[in-house]
Residue frames as qw, qx, qy, qz and C-alpha x, y, z in Angstrom:
[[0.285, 0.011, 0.951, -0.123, -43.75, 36.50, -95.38],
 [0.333, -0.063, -0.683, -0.648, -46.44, 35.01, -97.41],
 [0.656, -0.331, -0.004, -0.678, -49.99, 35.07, -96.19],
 [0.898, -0.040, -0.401, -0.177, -49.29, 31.07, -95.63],
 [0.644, 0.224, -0.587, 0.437, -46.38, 31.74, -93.27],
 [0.222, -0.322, 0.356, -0.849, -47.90, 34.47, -91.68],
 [0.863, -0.210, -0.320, -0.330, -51.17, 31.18, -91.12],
 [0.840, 0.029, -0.400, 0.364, -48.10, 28.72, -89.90],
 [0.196, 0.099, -0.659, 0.719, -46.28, 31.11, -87.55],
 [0.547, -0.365, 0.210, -0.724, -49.76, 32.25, -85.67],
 [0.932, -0.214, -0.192, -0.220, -50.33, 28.50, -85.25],
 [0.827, 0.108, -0.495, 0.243, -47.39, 27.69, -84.06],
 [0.163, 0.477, -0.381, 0.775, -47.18, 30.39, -82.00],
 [0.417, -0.571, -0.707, 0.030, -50.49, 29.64, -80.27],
 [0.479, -0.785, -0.322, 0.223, -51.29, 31.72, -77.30],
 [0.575, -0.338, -0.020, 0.745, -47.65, 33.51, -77.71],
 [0.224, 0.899, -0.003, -0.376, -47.17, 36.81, -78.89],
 [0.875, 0.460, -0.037, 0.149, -45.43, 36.17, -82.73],
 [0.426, 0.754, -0.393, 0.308, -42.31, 38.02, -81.48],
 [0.560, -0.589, 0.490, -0.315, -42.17, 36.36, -78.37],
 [0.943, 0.024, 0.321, -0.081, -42.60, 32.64, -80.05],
 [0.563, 0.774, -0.235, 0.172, -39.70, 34.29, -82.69],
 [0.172, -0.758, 0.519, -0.355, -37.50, 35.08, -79.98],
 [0.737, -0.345, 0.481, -0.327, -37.93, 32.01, -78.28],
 [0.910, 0.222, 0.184, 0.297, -37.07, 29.32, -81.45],
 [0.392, 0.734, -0.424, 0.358, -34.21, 32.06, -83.04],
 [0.202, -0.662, 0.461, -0.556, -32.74, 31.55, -79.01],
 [0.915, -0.305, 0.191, -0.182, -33.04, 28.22, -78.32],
 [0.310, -0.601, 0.685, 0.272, -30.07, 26.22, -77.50],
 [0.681, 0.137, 0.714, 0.090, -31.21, 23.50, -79.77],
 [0.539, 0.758, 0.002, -0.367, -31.76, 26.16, -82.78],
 [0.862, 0.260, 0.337, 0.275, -30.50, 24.83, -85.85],
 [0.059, -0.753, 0.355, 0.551, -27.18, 27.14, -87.22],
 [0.755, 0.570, 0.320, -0.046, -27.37, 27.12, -90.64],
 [0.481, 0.808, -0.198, 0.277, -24.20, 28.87, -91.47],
 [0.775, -0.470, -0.197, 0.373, -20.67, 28.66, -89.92],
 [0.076, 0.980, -0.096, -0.159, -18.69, 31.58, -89.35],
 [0.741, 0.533, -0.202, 0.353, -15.69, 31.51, -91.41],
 [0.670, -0.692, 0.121, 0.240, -12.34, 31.30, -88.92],
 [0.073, 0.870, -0.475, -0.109, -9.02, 33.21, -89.89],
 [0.910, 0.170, -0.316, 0.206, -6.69, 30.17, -91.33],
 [0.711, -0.699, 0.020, 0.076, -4.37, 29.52, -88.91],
 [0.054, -0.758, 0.556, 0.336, -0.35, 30.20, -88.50],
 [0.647, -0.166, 0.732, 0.137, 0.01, 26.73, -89.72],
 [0.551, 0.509, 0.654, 0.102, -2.32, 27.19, -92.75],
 [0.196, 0.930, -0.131, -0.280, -1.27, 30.44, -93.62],
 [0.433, -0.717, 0.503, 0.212, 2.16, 28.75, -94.13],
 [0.645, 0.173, 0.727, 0.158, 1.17, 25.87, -95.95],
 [0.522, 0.824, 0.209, -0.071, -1.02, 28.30, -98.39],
 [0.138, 0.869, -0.383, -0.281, 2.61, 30.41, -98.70],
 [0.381, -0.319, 0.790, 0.359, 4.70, 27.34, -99.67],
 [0.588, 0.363, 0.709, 0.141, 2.14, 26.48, -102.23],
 [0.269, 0.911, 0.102, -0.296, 2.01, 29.60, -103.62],
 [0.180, -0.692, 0.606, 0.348, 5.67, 29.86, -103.78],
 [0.476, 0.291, 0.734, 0.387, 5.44, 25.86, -105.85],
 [0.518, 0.586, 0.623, 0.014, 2.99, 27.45, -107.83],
 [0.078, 0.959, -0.126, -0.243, 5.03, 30.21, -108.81],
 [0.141, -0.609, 0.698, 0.349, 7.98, 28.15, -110.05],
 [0.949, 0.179, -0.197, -0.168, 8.73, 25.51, -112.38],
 [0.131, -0.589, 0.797, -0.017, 11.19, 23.71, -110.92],
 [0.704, 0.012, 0.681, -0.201, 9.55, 20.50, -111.10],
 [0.691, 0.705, -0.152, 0.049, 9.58, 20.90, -115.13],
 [0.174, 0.846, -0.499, 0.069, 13.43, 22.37, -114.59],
 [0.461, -0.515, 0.709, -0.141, 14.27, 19.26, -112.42],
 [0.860, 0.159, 0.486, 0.008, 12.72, 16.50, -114.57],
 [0.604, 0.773, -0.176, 0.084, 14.63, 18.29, -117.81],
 [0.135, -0.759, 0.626, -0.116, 18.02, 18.18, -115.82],
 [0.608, -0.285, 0.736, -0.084, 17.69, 14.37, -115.16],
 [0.842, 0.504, 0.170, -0.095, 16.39, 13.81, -118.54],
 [0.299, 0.897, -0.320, 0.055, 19.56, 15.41, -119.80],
 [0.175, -0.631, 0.748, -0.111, 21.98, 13.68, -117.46],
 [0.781, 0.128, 0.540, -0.287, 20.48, 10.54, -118.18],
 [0.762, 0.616, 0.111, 0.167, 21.10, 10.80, -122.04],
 [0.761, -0.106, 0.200, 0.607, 24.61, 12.20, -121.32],
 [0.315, 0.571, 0.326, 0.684, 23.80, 15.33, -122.82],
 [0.310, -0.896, -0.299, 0.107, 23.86, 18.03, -119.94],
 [0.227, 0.627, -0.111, 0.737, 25.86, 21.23, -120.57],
 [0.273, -0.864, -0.398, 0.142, 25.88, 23.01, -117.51],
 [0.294, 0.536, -0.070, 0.788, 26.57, 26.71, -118.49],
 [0.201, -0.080, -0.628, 0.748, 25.79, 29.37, -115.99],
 [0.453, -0.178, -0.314, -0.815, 22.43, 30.18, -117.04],
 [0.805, -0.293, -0.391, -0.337, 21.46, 26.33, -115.56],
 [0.596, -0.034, -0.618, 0.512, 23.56, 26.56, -112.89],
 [0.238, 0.003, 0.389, -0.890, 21.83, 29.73, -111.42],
 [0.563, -0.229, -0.223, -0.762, 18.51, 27.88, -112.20],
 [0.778, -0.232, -0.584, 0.013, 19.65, 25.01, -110.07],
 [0.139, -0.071, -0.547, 0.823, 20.95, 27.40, -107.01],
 [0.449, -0.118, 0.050, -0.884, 17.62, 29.58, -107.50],
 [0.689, -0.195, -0.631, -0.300, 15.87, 25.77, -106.77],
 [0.545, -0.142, -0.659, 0.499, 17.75, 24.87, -104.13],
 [0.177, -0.097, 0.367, -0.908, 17.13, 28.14, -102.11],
 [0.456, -0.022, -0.514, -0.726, 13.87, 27.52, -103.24],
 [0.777, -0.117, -0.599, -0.152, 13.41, 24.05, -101.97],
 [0.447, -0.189, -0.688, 0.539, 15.39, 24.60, -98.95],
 [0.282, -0.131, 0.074, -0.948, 12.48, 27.46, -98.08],
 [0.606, -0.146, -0.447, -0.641, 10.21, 25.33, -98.72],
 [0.708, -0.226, -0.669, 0.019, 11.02, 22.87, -96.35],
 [0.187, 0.048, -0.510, 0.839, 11.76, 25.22, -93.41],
 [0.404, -0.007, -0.072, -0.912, 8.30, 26.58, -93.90],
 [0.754, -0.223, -0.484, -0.385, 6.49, 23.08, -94.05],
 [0.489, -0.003, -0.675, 0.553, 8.91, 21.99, -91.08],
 [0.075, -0.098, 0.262, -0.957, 7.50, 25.30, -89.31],
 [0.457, -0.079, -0.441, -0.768, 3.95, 24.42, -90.56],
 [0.731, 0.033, -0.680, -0.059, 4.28, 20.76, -89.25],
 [0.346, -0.835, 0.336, -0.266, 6.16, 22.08, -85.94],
 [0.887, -0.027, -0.129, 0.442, 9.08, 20.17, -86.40],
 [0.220, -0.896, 0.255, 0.290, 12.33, 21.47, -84.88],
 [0.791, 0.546, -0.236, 0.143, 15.21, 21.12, -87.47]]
């Protein structure tokens, strides 16, 4: 502490001993908590975080707007190359929603 705090706690301490008048504001119920302790994310939020991961790991949302773009202009092929990238969505998607269902606590 600086000579000026060490001025400010003795006055405020008055009469008290400095580690008594410490003790006494650190311990009061009314003390101000300057920091909260960070709480483990819950089952819910753990869940949420994994489905977003999982979005953020794919591109379906590209792959899906190119499919409709395609079927739209009449011009969709589907070989088997985009037909396993539209099963590997679906699984995908239907994960995703079990997991937010779970998240949400819905019962399917």
């Amino acid at each position: 502490m600086t000579d000026e705090e060490q001025a400010r706690l003795k006055a405020q301490a008055g009469s008290m001993p400095k580690g008594a008048y410490i003790k006494s504001v650190i311990f009061a119920d009314d003390a101000p908590k300057y920091r909260k302790r960070r709480q483990a994310p819950s089952a819910e939020q753990q869940l949420l975080a994994e489905v977003l991961a999982r979005l953020g790991q794919t591109k379906h949302a590209n792959n899906l707007n190119q499919i409709a773009k395609h079927l739209n202009q009449g011009t969709l092929v589907l070989d088997d190359e985009l037909a396993a990238d539209i099963n590997a969505a679906l699984v995908d998607i239907a994960w995703m929603r079990v997991k937010l269902m779970e998240a949400l606590g819905v019962q399917s």
